[in-house]
C-alpha positions as CSV (number, residue, x, y, z in Angstrom):
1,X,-15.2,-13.5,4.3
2,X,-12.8,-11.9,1.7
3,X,-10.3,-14.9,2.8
4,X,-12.7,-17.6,2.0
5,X,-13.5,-15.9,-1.3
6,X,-9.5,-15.9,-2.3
7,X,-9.2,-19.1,-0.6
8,X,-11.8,-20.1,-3.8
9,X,-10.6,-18.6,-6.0
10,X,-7.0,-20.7,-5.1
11,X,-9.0,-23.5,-5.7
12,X,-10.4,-23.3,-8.8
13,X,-7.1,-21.9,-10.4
14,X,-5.0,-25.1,-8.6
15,X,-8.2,-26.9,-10.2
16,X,-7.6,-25.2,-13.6
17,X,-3.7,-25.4,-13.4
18,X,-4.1,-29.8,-12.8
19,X,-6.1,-29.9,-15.5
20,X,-4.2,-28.3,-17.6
21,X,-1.5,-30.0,-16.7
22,X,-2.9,-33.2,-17.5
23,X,-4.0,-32.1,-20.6
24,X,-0.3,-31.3,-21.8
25,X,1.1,-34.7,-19.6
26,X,-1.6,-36.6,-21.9
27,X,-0.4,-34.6,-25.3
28,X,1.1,-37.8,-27.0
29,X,-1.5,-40.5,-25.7
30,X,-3.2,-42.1,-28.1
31,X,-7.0,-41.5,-27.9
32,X,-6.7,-39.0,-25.2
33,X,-9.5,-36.5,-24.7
34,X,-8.6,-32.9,-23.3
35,X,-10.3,-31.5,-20.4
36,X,-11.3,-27.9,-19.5
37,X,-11.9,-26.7,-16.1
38,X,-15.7,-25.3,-15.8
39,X,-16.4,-22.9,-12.6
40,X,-19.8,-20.8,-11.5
41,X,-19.7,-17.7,-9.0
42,X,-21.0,-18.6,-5.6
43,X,-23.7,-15.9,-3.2
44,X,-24.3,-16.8,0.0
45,X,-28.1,-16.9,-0.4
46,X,-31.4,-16.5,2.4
47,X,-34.6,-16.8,2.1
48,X,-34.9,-13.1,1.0
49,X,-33.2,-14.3,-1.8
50,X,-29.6,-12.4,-2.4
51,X,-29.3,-8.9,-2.0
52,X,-27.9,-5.9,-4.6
53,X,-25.4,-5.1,-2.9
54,X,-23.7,-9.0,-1.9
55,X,-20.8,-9.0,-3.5
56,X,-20.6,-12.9,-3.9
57,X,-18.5,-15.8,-1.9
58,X,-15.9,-16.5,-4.4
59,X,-15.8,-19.5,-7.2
60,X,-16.1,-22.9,-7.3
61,X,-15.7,-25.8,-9.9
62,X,-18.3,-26.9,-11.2
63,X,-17.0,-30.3,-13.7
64,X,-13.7,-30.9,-15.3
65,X,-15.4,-31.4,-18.8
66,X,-13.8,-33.3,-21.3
67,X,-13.7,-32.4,-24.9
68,X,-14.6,-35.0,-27.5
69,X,-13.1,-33.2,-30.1
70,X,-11.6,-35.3,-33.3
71,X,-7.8,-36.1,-33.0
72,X,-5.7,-35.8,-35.9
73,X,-4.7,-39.5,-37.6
74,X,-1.5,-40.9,-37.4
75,X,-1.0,-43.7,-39.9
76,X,1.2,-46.7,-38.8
77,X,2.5,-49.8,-39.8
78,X,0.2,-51.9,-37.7
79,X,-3.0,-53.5,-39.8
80,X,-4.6,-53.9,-36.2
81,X,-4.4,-50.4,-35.3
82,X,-7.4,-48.7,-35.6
83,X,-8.7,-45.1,-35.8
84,X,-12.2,-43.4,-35.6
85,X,-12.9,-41.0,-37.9
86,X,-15.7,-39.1,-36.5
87,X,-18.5,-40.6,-34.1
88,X,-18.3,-43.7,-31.6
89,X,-15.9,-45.6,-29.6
90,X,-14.7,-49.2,-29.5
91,X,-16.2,-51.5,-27.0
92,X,-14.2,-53.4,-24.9
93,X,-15.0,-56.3,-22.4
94,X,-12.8,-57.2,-19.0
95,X,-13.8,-61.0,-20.1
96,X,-14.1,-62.9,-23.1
97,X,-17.7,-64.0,-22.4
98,X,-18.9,-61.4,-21.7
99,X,-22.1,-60.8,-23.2
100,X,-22.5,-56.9,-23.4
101,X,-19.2,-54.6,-23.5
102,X,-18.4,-52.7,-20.7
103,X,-15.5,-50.0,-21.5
104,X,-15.2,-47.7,-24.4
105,X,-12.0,-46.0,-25.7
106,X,-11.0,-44.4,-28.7
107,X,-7.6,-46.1,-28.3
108,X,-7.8,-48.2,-31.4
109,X,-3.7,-50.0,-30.4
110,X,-4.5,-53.3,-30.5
111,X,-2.7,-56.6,-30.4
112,X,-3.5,-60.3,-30.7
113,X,-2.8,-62.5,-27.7
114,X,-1.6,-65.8,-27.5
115,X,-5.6,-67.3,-27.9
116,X,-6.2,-65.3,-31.1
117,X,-7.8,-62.6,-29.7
118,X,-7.9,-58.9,-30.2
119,X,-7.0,-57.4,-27.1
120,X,-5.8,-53.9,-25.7
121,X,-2.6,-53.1,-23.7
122,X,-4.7,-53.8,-20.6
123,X,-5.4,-57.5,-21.9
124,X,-9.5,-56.3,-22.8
125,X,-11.1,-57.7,-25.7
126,X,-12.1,-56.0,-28.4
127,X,-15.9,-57.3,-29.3
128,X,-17.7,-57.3,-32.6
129,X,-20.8,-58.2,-34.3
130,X,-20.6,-62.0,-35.2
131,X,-20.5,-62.9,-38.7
132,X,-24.3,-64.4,-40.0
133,X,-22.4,-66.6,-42.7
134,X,-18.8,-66.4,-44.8
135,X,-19.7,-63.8,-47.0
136,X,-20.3,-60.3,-46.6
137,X,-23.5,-60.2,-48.5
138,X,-24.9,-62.0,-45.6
139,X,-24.6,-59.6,-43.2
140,X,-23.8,-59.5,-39.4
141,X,-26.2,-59.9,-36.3
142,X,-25.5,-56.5,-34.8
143,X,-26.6,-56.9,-31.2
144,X,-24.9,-60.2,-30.8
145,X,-21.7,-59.3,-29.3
146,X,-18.8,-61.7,-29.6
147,X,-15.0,-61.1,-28.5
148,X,-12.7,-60.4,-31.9
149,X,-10.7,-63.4,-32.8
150,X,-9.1,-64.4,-35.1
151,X,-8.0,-68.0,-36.5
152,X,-4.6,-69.2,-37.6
153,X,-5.4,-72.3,-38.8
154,X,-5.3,-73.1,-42.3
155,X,-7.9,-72.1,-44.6
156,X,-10.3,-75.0,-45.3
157,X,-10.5,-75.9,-48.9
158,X,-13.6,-75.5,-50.7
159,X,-14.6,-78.2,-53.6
160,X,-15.8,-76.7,-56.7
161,X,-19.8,-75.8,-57.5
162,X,-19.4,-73.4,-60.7
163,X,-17.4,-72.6,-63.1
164,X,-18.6,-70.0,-65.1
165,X,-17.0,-70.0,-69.1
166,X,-17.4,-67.4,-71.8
167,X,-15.8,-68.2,-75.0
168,X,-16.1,-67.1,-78.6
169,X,-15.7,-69.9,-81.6
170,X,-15.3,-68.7,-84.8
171,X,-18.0,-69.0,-86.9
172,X,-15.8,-69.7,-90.1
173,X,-14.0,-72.8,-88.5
174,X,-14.7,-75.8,-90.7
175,X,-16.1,-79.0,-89.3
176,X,-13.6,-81.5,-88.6
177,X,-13.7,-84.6,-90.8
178,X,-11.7,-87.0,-88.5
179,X,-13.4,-89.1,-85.3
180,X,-13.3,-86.9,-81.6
181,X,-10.1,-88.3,-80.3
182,X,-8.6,-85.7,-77.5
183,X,-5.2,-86.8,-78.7
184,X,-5.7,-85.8,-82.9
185,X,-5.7,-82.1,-82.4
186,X,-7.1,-82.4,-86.8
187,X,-10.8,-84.1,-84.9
188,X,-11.5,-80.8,-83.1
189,X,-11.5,-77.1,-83.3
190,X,-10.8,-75.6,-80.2
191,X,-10.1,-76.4,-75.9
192,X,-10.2,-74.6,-73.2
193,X,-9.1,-76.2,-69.4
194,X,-9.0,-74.8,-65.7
195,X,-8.0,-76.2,-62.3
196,X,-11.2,-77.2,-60.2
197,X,-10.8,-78.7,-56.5
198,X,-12.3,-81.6,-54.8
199,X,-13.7,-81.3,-51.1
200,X,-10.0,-82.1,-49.7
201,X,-8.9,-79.4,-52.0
202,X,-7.1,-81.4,-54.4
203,X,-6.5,-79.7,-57.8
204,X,-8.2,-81.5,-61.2
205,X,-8.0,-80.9,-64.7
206,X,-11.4,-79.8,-65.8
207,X,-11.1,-79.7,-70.1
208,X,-13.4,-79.0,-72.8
209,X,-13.4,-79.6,-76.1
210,X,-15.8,-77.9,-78.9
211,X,-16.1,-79.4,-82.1
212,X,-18.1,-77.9,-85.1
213,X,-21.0,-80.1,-86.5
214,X,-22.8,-78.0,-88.7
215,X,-24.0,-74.6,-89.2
216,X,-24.8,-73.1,-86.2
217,X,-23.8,-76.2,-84.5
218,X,-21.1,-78.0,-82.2
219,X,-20.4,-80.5,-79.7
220,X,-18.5,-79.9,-76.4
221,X,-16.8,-83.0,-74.8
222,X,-16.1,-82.9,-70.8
223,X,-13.1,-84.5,-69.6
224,X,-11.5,-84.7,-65.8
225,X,-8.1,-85.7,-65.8
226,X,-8.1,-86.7,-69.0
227,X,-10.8,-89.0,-68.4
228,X,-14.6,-88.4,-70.3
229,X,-17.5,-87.4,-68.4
230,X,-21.3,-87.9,-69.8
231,X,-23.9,-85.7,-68.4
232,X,-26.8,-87.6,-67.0
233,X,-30.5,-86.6,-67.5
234,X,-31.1,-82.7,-67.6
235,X,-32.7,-81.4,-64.7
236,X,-36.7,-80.3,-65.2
237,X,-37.9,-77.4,-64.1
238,X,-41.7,-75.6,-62.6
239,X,-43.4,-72.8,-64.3
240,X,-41.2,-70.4,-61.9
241,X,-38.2,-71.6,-63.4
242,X,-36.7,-73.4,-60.6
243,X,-35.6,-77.3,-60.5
244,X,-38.1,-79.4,-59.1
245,X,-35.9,-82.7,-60.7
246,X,-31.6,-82.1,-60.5
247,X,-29.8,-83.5,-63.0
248,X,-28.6,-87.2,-63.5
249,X,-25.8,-88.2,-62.1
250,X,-22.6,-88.3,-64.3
251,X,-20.6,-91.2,-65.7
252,X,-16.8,-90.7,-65.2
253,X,-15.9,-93.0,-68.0
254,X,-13.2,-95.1,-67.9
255,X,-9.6,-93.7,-69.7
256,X,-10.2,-94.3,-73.2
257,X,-13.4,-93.9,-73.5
258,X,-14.8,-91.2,-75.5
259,X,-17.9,-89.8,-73.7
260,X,-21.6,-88.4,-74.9
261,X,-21.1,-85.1,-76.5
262,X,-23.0,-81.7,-74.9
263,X,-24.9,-80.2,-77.8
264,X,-24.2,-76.3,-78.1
265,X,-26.5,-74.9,-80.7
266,X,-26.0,-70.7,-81.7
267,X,-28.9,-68.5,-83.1
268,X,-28.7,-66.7,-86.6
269,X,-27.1,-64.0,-84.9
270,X,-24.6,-65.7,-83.2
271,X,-25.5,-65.6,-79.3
272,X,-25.7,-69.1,-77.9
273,X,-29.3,-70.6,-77.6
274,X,-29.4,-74.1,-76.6
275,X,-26.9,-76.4,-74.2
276,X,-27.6,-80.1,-74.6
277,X,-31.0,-79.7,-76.3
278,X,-32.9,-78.7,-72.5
279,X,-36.1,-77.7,-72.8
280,X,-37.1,-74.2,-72.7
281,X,-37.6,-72.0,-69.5
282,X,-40.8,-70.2,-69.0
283,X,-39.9,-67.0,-69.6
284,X,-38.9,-69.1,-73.4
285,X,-35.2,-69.0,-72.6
286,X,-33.1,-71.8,-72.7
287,X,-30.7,-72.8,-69.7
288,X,-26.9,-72.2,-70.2
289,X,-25.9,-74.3,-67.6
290,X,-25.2,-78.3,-67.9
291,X,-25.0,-80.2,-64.6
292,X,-22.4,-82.4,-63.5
293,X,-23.2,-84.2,-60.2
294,X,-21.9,-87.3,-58.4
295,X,-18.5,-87.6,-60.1
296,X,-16.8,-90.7,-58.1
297,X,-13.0,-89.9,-58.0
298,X,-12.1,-93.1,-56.5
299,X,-10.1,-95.0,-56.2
300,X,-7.7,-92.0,-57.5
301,X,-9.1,-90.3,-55.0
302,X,-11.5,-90.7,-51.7
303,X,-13.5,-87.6,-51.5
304,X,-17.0,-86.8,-51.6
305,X,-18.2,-86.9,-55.0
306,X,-17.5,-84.0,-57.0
307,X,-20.6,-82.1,-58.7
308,X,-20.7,-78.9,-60.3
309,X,-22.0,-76.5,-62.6
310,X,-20.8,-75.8,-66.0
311,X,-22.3,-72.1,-67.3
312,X,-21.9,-70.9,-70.9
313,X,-23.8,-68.2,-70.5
314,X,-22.8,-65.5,-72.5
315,X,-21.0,-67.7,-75.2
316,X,-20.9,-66.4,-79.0
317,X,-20.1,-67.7,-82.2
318,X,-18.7,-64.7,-84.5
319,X,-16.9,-64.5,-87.2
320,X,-13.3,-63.4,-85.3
321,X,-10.9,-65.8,-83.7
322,X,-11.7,-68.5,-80.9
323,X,-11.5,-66.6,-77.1
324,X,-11.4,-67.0,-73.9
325,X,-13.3,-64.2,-72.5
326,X,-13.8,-65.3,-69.0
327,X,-12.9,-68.2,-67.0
328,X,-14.0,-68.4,-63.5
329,X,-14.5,-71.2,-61.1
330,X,-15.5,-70.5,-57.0
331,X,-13.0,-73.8,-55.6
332,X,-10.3,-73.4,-53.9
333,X,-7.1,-75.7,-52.0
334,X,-6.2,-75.3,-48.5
335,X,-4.3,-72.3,-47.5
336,X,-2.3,-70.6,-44.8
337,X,-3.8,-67.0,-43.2
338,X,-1.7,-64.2,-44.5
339,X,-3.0,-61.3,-43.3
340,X,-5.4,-59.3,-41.9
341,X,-7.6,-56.3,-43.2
342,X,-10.0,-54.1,-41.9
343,X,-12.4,-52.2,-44.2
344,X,-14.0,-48.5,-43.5
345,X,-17.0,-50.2,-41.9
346,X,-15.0,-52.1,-39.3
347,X,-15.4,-55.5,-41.5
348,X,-12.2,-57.3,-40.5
349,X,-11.6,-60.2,-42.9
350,X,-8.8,-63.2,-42.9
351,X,-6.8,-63.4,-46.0
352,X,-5.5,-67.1,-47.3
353,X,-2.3,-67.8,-49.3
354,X,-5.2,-69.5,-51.3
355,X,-6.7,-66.6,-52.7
356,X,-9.7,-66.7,-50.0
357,X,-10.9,-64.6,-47.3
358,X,-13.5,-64.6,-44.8
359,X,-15.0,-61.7,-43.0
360,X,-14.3,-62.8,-38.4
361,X,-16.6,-60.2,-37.4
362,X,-17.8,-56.6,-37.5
363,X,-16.0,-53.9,-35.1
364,X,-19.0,-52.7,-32.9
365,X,-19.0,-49.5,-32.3
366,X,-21.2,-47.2,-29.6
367,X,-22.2,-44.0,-29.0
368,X,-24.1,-41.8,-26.0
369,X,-26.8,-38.9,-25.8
370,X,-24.3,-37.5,-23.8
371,X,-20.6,-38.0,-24.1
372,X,-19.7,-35.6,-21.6
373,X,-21.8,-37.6,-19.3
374,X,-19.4,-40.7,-19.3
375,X,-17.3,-41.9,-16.2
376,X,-14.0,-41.9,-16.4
377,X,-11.7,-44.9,-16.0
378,X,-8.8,-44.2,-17.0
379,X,-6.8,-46.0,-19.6
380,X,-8.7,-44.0,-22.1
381,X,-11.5,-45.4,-21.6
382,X,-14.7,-44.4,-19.8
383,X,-17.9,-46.2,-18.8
384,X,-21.8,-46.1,-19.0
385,X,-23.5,-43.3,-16.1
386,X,-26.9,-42.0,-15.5
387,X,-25.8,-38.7,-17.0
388,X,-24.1,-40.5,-20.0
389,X,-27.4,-42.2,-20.9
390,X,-27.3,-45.8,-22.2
391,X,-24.8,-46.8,-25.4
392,X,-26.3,-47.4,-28.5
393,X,-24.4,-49.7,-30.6
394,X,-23.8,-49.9,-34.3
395,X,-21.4,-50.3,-37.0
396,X,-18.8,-47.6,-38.8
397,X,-20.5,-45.4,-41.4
398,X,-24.2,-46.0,-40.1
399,X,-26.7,-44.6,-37.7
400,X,-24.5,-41.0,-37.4
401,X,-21.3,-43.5,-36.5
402,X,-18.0,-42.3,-37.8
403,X,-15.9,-44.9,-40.4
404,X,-12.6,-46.8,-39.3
405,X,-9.1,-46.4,-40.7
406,X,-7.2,-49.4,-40.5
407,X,-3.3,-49.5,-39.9
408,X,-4.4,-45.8,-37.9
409,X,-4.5,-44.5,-34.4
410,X,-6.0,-41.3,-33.2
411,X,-3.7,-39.3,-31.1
412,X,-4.6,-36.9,-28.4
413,X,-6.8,-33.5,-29.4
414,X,-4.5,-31.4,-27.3
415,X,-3.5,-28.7,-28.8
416,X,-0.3,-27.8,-27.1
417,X,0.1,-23.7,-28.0
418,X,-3.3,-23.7,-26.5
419,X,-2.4,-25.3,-23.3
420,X,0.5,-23.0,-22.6
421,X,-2.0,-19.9,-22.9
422,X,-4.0,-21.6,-21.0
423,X,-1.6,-22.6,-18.4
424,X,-0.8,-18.9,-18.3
425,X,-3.9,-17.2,-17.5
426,X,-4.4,-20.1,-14.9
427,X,-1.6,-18.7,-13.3
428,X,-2.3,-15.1,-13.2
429,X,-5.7,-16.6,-12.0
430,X,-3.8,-17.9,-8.7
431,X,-1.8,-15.1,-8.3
432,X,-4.4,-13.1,-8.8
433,X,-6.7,-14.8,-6.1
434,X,-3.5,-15.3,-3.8
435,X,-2.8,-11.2,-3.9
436,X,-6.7,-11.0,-2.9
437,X,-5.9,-12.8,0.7
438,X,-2.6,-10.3,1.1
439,X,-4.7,-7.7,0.7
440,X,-7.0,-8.9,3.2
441,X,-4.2,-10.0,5.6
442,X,-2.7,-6.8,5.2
443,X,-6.0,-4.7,5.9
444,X,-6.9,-7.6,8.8
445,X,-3.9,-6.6,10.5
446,X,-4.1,-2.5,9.9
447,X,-7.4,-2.9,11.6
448,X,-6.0,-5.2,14.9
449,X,-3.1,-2.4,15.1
450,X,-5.3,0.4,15.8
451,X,-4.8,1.7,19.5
């Protein structure tokens, strides 16, 4: 019996020596989880139960655990490398349809392949939550798993729909005395311009002109490449404040033609109180914003019509010199992808030499009741078991998920001073166990010598 119980204890040291020895093989893999041999004493039981005086059958392992400890985080140079800090793993598919990810690793390495797509060193695609719209505000349907790809096209242009302008005249500016004329810089007091972009994405001159008529009082004339523009009818709005009739169409007068001034009225107090004499909202406000719509570029251009809005809000008239105190307008030309970034919560967006970006997807991320419970794959990855329970998905820095550090891998949580100790007493365990079955051997053969 004593040889079986050294025999064992063998065994479990050869068990604890492999996996230590794994554990300092794996000390430079990225991801990589150590592992720790777990063992429980062994009676040779009957129905009686087990007796005082049994002095056990030996050892056996009971699971190779592995440790889902926190790797330290290695920054790179790579903006698709990836690293967990705290909860979760990435999800992985073997197929780019798949619907529902089937491997986890904390190996955040990735790559794009020739499709676009964010792939391991194994060629598995990296799935996300898809994007509800191009915005972040809008959110992503988490549950509706898509593979990670990303587009290399061009950035699609976007025509012009606001352009928000706060400006300052100076209230001591004299009225001019001269007829409007864009080219008599003595018939008006002050211009701003900005670049605004058709639906093709080609750049226009959007310029404005203010011209003091009185006290409190001055007229704003809209030109588009150098050519007037004359607001149609203002919109009308319900008792909720919302437009229940748009705005006329514009005229895009001919060149030469001087079109309709815009009304711009200030209060005592110089903050701006009336645009183009619109009626008053309910809440007794007065809109800020004039309405350009259906702008026919042709035959200059064939593009859909340009319409837009044109905000003063926030316009003064003081007594200090003319300003330009904010200028902003959401257009924008076609553009080349430039880069990639990933944010903290796994938001990866597409930046344009155009200034835009759009988010591609959400990283999903997924986590188990019991990590321990996972099967292993290999690859450092594992997948879904009955003792694992079933993954519960989500995004970085929610629902007890850890955030993501982009351009950042996770190496391995081996401690290596550790696993030499540990490969140590693994030895002295074998030798140990290996010194029991001498012993037995030599007290076998003292007792078979006997005459």
């Amino acid at each position: 019996m004593s040889f079986a119980t050294g025999l064992s204890g063998l065994r479990a040291a050869s068990s604890d020596l492999q996996t230590t020895g794994n554990n300092i093989a794996n000390a430079n893999t990225t991801g990589f989880k150590k592992s720790r041999a777990e063992f429980a004493d062994v009676y040779a039981t009957s129905l009686g139960g087990v007796a005082k005086t049994q002095p056990g059958s030996g050892v056996k392992v009971t699971e190779v655990a592995q440790q889902f400890t926190q790797g330290n985080i290695d920054f790179t140079e790579n903006s698709l490398d990836i690293a967990i800090s705290g909860n979760g793993f990435f999800t992985l598919a073997n197929n780019v349809n798949d619907p529902q990810p089937t491997n986890f690793t904390r190996n955040g390495a990735f790559q794009l392949n020739k499709e676009g797509f964010v792939v391991d060193d194994r060629g598995r695609y990296l799935m996300a939550f898809k994007p509800n719209g191009e915005t972040i505000e809008e959110g992503f349907s988490q549950g509706v798993f898509q593979a990670l790809q990303v587009d290399t096209s061009q950035g699609l242009p976007r025509a012009t729909e606001s352009v928000d302008m706060k400006i300052n005249l100076n209230a001591g500016d004299l009225a001019p005395t001269a007829a409007f004329d864009p080219s008599n810089p003595d018939s008006f007091n002050n211009v701003t311009s900005a670049t605004i972009y058709d639906s093709q994405g080609n750049p226009h001159t959007l310029s404005t002109y203010y011209r003091k008529t009185g006290a409190n009082q001055w007229d704003s004339y809209v030109y588009l490449n150098d050519r007037g523009v004359t607001l149609g009818a203002n919109p009308v709005y319900d008792a909720n404040d919302a437009i229940i009739t748009p705005a006329g169409d514009a005229t895009y007068e001919p060149a030469g033609t001087t079109p309709a001034p815009v009304p711009v009225t200030f209060s005592a107090s110089g903050l701006l109180l009336n645009v183009n004499g619109q009626d008053p909202l309910s809440t007794g406000s007065f809109p800020s914003n004039i309405f350009l719509n259906g702008i026919d570029l042709a035959p200059e251009f064939v593009v859909e019509d340009l319409s837009f809005e044109l905000d003063f809000a926030g316009g003064t008239q003081f007594n200090s010199a003319f300003s330009v105190n904010d200028l902003v307008q959401d257009g924008l030309p076609s553009g080349n992808l430039t880069g990639i970034e990933i944010s903290s919560e796994g938001v990866m967006f597409a930046r344009f030499s155009n200034g835009a970006s759009k988010p591609i997807g959400q990283v999903a991320l997924a986590r188990f009741p019991n990590d321990q419970g996972l099967a292993k794959l290999g690859d450092t990855s594992w997948g879904e078991s009955a003792d694992s329970g079933q993954p519960i998905f989500g995004s970085a820095g929610s629902n007890n998920f850890g955030v993501m550090q982009s351009a950042a891998l996770e190496s391995s949580n081996v401690d290596l001073s550790e696993q030499l100790v540990r490969l140590i007493i693994a030895q002295q365990a074998y030798q140990a166990n290996a010194q029991t079955i001498s012993t037995q051997n030599t007290i076998t053969q003292t007792i078979l010598n006997i005459r």
